[in-house]
Backbone and ligand atoms as CSV (ligand in chain L), in Angstrom:
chain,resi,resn,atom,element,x,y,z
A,1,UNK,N,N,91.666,93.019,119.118
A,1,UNK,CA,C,92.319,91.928,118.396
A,1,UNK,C,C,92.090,92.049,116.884
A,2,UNK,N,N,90.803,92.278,116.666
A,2,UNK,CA,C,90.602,92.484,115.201
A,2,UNK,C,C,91.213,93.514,114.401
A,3,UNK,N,N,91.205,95.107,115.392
A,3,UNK,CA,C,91.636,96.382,114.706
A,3,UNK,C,C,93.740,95.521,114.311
A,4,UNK,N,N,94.164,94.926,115.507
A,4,UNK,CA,C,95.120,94.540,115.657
A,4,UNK,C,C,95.300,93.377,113.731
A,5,UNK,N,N,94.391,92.663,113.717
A,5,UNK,CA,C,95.067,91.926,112.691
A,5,UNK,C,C,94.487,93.095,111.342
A,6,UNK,N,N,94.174,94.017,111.187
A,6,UNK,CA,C,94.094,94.861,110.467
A,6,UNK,C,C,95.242,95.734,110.089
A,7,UNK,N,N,95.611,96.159,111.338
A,7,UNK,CA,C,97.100,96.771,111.226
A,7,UNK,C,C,98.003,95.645,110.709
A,8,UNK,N,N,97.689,94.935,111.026
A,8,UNK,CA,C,98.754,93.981,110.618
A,8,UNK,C,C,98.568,93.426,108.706
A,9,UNK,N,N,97.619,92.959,108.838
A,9,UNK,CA,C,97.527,93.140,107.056
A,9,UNK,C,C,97.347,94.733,105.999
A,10,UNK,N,N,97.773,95.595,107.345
A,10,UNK,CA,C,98.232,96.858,106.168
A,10,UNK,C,C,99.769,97.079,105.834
A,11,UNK,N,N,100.386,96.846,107.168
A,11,UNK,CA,C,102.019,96.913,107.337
A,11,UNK,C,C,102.431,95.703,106.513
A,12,UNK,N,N,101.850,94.427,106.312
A,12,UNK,CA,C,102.855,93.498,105.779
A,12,UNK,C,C,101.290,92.948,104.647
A,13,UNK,N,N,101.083,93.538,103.732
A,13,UNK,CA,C,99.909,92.968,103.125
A,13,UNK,C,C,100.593,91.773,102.078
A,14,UNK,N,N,99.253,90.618,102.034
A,14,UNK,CA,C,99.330,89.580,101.451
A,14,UNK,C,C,99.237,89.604,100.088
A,15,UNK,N,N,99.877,89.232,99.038
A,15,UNK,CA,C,99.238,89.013,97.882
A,15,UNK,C,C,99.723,90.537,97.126
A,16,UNK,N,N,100.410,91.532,98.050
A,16,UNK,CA,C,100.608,92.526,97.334
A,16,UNK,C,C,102.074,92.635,95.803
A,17,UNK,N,N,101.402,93.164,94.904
A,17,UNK,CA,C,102.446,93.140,93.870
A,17,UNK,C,C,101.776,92.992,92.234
A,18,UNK,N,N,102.356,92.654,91.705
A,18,UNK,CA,C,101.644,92.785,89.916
A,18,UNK,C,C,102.057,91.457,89.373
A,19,UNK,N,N,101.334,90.617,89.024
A,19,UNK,CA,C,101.569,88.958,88.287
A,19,UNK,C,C,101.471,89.780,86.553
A,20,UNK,N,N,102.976,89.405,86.042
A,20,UNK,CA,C,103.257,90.145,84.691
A,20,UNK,C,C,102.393,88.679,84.162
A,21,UNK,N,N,101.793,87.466,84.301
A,21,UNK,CA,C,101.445,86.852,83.611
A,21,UNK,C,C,99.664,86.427,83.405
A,22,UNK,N,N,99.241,87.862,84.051
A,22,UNK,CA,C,97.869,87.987,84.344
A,22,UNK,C,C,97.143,87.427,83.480
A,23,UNK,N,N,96.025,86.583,83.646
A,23,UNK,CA,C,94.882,86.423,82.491
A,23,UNK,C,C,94.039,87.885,82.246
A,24,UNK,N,N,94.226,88.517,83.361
A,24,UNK,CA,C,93.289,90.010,83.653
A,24,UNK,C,C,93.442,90.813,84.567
A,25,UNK,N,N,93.263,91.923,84.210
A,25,UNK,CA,C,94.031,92.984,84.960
A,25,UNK,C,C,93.036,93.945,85.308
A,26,UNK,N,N,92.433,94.878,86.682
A,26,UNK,CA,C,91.789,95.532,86.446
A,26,UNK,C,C,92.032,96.910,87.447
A,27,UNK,N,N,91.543,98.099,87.031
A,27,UNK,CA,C,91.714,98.849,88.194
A,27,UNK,C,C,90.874,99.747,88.203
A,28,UNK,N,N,90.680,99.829,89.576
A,28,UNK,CA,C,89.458,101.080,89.997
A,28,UNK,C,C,90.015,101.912,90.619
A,29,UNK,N,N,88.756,102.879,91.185
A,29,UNK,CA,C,88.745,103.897,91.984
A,29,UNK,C,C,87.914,104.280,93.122
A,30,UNK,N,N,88.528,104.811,94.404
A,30,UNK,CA,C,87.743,104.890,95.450
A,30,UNK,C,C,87.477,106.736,94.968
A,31,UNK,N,N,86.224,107.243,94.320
A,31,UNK,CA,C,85.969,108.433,93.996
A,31,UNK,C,C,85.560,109.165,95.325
A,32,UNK,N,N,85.580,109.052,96.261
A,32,UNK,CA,C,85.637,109.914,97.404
A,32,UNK,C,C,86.958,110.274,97.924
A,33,UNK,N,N,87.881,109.445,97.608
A,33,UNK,CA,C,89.777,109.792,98.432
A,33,UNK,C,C,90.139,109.713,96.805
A,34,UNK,N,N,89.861,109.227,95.531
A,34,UNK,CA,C,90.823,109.305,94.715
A,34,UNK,C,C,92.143,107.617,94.319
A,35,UNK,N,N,91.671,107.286,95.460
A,35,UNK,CA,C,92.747,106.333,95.584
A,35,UNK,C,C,92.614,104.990,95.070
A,36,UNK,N,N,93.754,104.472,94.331
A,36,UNK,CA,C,93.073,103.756,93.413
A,36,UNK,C,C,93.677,101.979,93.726
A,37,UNK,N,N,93.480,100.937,92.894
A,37,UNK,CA,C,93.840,99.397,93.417
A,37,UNK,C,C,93.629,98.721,92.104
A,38,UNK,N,N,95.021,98.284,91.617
A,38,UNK,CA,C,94.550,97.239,90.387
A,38,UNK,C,C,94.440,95.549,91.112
A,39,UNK,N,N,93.963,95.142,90.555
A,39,UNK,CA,C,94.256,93.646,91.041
A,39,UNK,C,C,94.181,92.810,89.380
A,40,UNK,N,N,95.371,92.222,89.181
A,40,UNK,CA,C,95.324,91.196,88.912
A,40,UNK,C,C,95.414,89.584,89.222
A,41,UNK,N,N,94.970,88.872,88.027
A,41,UNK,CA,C,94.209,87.468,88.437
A,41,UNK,C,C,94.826,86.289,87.594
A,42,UNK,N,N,95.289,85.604,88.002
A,42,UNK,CA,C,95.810,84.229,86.895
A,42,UNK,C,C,94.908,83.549,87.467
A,43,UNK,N,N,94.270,82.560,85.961
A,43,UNK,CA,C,93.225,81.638,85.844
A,43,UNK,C,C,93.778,80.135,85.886
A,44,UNK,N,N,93.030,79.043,86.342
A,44,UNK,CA,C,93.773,78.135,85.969
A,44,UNK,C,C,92.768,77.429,84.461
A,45,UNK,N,N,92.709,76.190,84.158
A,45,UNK,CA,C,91.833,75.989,82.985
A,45,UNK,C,C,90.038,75.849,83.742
A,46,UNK,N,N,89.940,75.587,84.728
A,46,UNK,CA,C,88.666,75.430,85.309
A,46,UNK,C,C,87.927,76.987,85.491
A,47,UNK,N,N,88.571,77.955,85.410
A,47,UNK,CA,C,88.161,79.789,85.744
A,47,UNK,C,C,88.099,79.490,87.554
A,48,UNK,N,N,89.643,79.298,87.706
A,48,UNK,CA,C,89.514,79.504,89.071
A,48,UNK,C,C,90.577,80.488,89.300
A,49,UNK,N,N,90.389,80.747,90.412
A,49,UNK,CA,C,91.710,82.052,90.335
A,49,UNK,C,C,92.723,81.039,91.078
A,50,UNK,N,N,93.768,80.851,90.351
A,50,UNK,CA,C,95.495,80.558,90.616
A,50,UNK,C,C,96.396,81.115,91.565
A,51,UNK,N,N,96.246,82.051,91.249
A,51,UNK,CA,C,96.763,83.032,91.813
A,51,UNK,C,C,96.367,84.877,91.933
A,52,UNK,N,N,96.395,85.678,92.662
A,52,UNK,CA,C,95.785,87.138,92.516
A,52,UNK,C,C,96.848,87.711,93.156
A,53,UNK,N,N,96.999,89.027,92.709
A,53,UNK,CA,C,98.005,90.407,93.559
A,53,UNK,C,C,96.845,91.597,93.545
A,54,UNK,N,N,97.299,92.441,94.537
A,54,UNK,CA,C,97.040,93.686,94.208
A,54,UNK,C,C,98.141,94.715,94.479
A,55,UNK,N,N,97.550,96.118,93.752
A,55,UNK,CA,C,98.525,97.163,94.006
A,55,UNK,C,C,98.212,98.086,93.958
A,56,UNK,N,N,98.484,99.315,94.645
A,56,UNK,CA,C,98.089,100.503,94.863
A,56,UNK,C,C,98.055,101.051,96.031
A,57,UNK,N,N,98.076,102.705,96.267
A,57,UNK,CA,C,97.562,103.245,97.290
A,57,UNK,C,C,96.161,103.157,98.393
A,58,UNK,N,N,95.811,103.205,99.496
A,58,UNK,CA,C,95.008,103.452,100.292
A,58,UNK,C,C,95.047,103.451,101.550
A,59,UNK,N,N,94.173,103.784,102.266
A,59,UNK,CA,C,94.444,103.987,103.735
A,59,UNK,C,C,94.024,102.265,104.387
A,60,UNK,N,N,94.291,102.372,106.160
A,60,UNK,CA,C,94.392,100.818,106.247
A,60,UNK,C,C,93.464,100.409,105.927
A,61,UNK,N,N,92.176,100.382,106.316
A,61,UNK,CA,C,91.130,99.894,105.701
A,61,UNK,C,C,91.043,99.239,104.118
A,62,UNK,N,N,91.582,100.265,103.112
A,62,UNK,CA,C,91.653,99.393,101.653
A,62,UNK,C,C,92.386,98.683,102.008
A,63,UNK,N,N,93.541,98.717,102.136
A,63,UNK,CA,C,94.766,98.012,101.950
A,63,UNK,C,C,94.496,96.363,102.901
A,64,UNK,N,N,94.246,96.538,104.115
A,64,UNK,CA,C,93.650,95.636,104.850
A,64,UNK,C,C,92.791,94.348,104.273
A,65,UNK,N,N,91.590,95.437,103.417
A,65,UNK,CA,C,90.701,94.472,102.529
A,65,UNK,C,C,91.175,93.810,101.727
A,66,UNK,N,N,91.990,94.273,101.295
A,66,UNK,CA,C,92.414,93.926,99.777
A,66,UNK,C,C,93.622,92.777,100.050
A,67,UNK,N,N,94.034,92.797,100.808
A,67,UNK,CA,C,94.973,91.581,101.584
A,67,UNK,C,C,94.478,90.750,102.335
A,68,UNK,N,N,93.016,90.649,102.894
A,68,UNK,CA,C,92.239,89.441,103.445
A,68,UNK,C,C,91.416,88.948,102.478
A,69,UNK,N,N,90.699,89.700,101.568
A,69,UNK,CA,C,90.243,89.098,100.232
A,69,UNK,C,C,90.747,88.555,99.473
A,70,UNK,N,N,92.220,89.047,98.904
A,70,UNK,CA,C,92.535,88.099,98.001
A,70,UNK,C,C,92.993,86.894,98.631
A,71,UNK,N,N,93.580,86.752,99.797
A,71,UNK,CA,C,94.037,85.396,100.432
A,71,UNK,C,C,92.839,84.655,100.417
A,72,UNK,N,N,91.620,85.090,100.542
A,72,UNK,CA,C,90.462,84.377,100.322
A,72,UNK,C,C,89.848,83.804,98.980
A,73,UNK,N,N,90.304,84.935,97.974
A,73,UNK,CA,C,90.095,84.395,96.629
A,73,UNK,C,C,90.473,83.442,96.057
A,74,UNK,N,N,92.196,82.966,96.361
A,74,UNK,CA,C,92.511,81.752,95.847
A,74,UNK,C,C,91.959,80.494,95.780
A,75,UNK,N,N,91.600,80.352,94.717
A,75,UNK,CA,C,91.437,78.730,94.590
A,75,UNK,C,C,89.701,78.814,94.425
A,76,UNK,N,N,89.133,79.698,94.288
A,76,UNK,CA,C,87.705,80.411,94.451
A,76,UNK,C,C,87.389,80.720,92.703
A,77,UNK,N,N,86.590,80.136,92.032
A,77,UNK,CA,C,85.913,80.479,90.656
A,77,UNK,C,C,85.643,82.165,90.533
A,78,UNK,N,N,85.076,82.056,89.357
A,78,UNK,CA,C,84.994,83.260,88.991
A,78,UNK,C,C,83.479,84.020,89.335
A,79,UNK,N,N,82.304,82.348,89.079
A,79,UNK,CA,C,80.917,82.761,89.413
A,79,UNK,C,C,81.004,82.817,91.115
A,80,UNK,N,N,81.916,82.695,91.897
A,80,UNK,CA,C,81.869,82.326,93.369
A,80,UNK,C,C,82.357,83.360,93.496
A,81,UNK,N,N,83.012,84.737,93.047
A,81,UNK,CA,C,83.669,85.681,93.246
A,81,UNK,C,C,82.667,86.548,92.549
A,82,UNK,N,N,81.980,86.778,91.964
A,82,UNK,CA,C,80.797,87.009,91.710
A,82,UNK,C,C,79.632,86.894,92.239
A,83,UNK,N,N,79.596,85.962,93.405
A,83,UNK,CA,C,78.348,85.874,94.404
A,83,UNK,C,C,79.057,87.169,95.866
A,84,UNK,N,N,79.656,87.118,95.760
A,84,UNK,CA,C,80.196,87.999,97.270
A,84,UNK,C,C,79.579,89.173,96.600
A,85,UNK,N,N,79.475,89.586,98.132
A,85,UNK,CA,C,79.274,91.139,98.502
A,85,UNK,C,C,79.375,92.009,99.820
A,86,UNK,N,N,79.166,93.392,99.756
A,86,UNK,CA,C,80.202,93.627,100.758
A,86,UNK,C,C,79.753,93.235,102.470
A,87,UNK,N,N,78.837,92.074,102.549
A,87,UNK,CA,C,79.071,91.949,103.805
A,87,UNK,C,C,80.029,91.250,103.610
A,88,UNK,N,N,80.284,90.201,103.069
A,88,UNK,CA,C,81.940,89.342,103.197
A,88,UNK,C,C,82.822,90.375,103.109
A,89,UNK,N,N,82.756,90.975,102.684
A,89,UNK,CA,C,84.132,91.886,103.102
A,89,UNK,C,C,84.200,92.342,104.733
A,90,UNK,N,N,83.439,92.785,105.065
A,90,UNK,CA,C,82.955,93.609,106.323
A,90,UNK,C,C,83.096,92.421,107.091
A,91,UNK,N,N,82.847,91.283,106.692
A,91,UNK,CA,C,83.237,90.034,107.699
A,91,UNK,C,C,84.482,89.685,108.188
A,92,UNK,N,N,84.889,89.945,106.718
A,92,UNK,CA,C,86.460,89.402,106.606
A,92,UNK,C,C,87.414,90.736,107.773
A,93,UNK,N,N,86.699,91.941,107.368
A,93,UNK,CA,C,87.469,92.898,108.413
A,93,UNK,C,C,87.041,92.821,109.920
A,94,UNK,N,N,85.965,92.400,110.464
A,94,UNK,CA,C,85.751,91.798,111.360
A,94,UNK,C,C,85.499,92.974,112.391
A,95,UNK,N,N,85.273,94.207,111.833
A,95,UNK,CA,C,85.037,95.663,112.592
A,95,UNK,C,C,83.627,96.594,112.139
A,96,UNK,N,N,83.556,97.177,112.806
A,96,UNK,CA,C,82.371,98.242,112.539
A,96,UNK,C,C,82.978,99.319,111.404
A,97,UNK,N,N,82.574,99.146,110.320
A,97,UNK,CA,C,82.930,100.503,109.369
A,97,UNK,C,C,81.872,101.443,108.985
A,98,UNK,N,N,82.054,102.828,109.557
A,98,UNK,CA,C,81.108,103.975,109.358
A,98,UNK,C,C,80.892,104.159,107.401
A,99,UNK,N,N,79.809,104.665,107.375
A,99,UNK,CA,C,79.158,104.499,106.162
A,99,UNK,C,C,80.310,104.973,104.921
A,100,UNK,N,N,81.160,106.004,105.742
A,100,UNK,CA,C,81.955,106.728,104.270
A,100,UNK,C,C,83.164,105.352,104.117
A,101,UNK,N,N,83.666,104.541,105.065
A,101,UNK,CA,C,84.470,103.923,104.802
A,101,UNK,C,C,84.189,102.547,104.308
A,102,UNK,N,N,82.881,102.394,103.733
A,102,UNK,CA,C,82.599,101.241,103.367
A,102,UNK,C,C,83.062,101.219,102.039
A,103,UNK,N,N,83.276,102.430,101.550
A,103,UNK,CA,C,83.730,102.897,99.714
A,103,UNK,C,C,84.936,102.106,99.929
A,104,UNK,N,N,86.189,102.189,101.158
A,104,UNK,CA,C,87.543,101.736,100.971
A,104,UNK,C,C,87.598,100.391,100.949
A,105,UNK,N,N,86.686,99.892,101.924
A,105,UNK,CA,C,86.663,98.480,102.567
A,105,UNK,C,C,86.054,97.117,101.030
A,106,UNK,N,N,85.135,98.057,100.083
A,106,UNK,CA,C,84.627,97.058,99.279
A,106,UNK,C,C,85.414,97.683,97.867
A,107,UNK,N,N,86.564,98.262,97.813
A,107,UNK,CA,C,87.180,98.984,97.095
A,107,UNK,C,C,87.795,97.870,95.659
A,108,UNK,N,N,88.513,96.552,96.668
A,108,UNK,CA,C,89.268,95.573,95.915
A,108,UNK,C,C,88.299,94.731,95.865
A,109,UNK,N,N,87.469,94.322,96.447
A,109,UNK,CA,C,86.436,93.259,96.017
A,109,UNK,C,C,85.655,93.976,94.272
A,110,UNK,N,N,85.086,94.895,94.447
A,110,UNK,CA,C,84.382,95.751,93.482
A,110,UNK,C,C,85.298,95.403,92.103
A,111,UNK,N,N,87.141,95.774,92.706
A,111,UNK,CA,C,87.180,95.921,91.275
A,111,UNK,C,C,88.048,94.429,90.677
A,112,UNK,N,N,88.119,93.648,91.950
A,112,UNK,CA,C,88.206,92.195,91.105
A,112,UNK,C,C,86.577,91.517,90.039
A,113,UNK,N,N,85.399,91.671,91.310
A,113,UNK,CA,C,84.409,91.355,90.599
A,113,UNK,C,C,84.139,92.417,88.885
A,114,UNK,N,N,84.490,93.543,88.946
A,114,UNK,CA,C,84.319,94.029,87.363
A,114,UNK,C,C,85.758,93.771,86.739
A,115,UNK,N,N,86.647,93.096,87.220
A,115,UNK,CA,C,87.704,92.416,85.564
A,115,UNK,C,C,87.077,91.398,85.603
A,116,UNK,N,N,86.554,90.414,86.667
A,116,UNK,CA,C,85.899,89.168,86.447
A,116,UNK,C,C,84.911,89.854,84.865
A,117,UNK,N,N,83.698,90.407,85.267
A,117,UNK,CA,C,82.910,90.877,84.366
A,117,UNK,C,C,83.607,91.243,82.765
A,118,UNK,N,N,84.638,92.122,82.865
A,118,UNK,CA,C,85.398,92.596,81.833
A,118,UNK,C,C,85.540,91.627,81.132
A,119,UNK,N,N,86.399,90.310,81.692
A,119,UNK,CA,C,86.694,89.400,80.999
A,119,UNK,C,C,86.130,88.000,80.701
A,120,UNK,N,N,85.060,88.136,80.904
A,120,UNK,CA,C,83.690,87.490,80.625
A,120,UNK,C,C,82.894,88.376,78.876
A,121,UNK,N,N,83.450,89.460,79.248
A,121,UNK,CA,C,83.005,90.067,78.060
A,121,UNK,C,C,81.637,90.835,78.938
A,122,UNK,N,N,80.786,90.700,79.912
A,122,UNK,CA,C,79.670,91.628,80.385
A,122,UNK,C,C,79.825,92.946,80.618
A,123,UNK,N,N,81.095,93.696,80.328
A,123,UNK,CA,C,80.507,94.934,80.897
A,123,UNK,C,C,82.099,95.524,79.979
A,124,UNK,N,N,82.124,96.700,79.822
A,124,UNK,CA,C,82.631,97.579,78.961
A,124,UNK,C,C,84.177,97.862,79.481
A,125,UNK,N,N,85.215,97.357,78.587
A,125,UNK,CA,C,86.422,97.564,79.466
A,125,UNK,C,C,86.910,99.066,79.828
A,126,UNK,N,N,85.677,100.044,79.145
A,126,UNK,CA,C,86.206,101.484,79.069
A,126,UNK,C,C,85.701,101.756,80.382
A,127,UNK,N,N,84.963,100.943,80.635
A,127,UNK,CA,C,83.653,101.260,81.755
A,127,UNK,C,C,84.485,101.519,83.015
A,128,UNK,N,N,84.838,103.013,83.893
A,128,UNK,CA,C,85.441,102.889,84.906
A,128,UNK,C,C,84.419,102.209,86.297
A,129,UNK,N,N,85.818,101.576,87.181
A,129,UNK,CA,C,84.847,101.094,88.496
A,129,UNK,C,C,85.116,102.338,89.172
A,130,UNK,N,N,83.714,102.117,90.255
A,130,UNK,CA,C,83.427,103.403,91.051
A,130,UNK,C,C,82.724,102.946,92.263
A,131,UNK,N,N,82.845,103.060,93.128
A,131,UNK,CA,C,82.059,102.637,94.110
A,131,UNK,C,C,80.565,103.172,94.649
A,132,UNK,N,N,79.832,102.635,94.330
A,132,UNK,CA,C,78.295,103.283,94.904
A,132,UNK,C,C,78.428,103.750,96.351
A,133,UNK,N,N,77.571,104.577,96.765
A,133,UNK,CA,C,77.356,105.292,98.040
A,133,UNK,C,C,77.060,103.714,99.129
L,1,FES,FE1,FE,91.066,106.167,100.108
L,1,FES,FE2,FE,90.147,104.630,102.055
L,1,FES,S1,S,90.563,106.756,102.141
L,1,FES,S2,S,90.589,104.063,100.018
């Protein structure tokens, strides 16, 4: 049932696309496949996220994540998107992921939490995201 709603948020993913009216825009890289995911974020005046998209290539697993996370992000602050980590993701996918595919699975979380950072001013906009082992 679970692998099932996985397939299913890869074939018809949520939230997928580019908001031209972004407060922030960010994009990483999964440096083991190459494959990459911007997500942008509209703020409302409180630093909550409004609205989020993402876009890019990956296999189901990213793509999966990145379409149950952001449906989760809405309406979610910026320090509250900043407390996650990748067991909420791994929750949200609701499956066993072997160690190399945990790079795909925390791929869009990673690189919403560093534009969060970016645009806070904490961390270097040159600064590429990368996923730790
Ligand atoms: Fe590239 Fe999963 S194989 S993100």
């Amino acid at each position: 049932m679970y692998r099932q709603q996985i397939l299913d948020h890869y074939r018809n993913p949520r939230n997928y696309g580019e908001l031209s009216d972004a407060t922030f825009s960010h994009t990483g890289e999964n440096p083991s496949c190459g494959d990459e995911i911007t997500v942008d974020v509209v703020l409302n005046e409180n630093e909550a996220i409004e609205r989020i998209a993402f876009s890019g290539d990956g296999c189901a697993i990213s793509q999966a994540a990145a379409s149950m996370l952001t449906s989760e992000l809405t309406g979610m602050t910026l320090n509250e998107l900043q407390e996650l980590d990748r067991d909420d993701v791994l929750d949200l996918l609701g499956v066993e992921v072997t160690p190399m595919r945990i790079k795909c699975a925390v791929l869009a979380e990673k690189v919403a939490q560093d534009g969060a950072k970016i645009y806070h001013g904490e961390l270097d906009e040159l600064e590429q995201t990368t996923i730790e082992g």
